[in-house]
C-alpha angles and dihedrals in degrees: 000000000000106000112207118226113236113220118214106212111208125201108258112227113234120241099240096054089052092054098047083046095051085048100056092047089048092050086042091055102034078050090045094054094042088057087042091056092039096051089044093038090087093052084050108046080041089059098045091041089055094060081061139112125220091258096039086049096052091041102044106013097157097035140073113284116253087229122025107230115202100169084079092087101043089050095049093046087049104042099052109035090251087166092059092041085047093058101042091048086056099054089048101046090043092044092056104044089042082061089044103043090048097036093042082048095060102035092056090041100065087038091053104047098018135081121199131130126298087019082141099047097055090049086057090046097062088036085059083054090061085059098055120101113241101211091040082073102051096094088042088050097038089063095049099053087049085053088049094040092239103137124128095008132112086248090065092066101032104063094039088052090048097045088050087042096045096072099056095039092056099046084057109050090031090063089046096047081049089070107053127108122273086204082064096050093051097047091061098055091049082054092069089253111143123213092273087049092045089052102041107038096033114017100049100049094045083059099052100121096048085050090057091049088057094043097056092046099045089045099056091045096061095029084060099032107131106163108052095039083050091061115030090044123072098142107107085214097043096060125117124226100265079058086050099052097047097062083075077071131069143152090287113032149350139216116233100185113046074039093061098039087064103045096043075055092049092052098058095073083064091051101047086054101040079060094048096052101030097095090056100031078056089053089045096061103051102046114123078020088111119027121195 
């Protein structure tokens, strides 16, 4: 017996729409790179300038330096205790988001699976936290911390960095735990999980994106942090790194580049962890994007 092939005839595209279509991509992705230059240009022009030196800074700001000093870096770190400033930038940024990551947890957590009164009253409560200006609080605070003796002490910029980083932190988990399964959440309990075991075992790792969201936010605000850390810290051991960096400047000059050389050093702790959590900060922020 003699099969007959069936042809599938398929529409042929017409010239004109391919290359519209070829335009418009080629426009999308020469656009794309210009924004993407653009957006890395800063990080650049901040690492070359900080191989300068003051003359080579006045006389070429925006191109290569004639001799790459590298010496910037070892003096900045050695003329203003930028060890010390390092580590005490990293307990209290750590500290903070450690608080924030385990209190904003739980707090979303009951928002988010649980029903009770004034459920909606104490959402809008941590919403109306998003609206208050940080540095309207400093003299309020300043005189709390007095009052606590609190004062030059870790504690001082700790708790303030984890109550402004608690609003945010909440509305976010809270709208991602929001989205989970109830049929999850059932199955576990007839499991024999209780609510820690739910939290922990199911709940956390589920959120992990927007945990990594929250990381990465609460992080860089207290990483980059410069006034309270300006008023509620006297103690020469006790500064953080902005403090640090901002002894290379004074009321008559500055130097550029042992300035930049610290701060192109000080940058490197965000991008390290911008690299760790992308993927799920990615992840994060496309959730709910595709339903199905």
């Amino acid at each position: 017996m003699k099969t007959q092939m069936a042809t599938i005839q398929r529409p042929i595209r017409s010239g004109p729409s391919v290359g519209l279509r070829k335009i418009v991509k080629s426009i999308f992705w020469t656009a794309l790179g210009i924004y993407g230059i653009l957006t890395l240009y800063p990080f650049f022009w901040l690492l070359i300038s900080a191989f300068k030196t003051n003359t080579d800074f006045y006389n070429r700001p925006f191109g290569l330096p004639d001799v790459w000093n590298g010496g910037n870096f070892l003096r900045a770190w050695d003329s203003s205790r930028m060890g010390t400033a390092f580590g005490n930038s990293l307990i209290v940024s750590i500290g903070s988001l450690a608080l924030t990551l385990f209190l904003a947890a739980l707090c979303s957590f009951i928002l988010a699976r649980f029903q009770f009164r004034w459920k909606g009253w104490v959402s809008v409560f941590f919403v109306i936290g998003m609206l208050i200006p940080i540095h309207s609080t400093l003299v309020p605070l300043f005189i709390l911390m007095k009052q606590m003796s609190l004062l030059n002490t870790y504690w001082a910029l700790v708790l303030p960095y984890t109550a402004f980083a608690l609003p945010t932190a909440i509305f976010v988990l809270t709208a991602y735990l929001t989205g989970i399964p109830r049929e999850l959440e059932e199955a576990s309990f007839i499991d024999g999980t209780g609510l820690w075991g739910l939290f922990f075992r199911i709940m956390l790792p589920i959120s992990l994106p927007a945990l990594s969201t929250v990381t990465i936010l609460s992080f860089l605000h207290a990483w980059n942090d410069f006034s309270f850390a300006l008023v509620f810290i006297n103690k020469t051991e006790l500064k953080t790194l902005p403090l640090a960096i901002a002894n290379f400047a004074d009321g008559y000059q500055t130097d550029f580049g042992l300035t930049l050389a610290a701060m192109t050093m000080s940058v490197v702790p965000t991008i390290v962890l911008y690299l760790l959590f992308q993927e799920q900060m990615m992840k994060g922020m496309t959730a709910g994007a595709v339903k199905g």
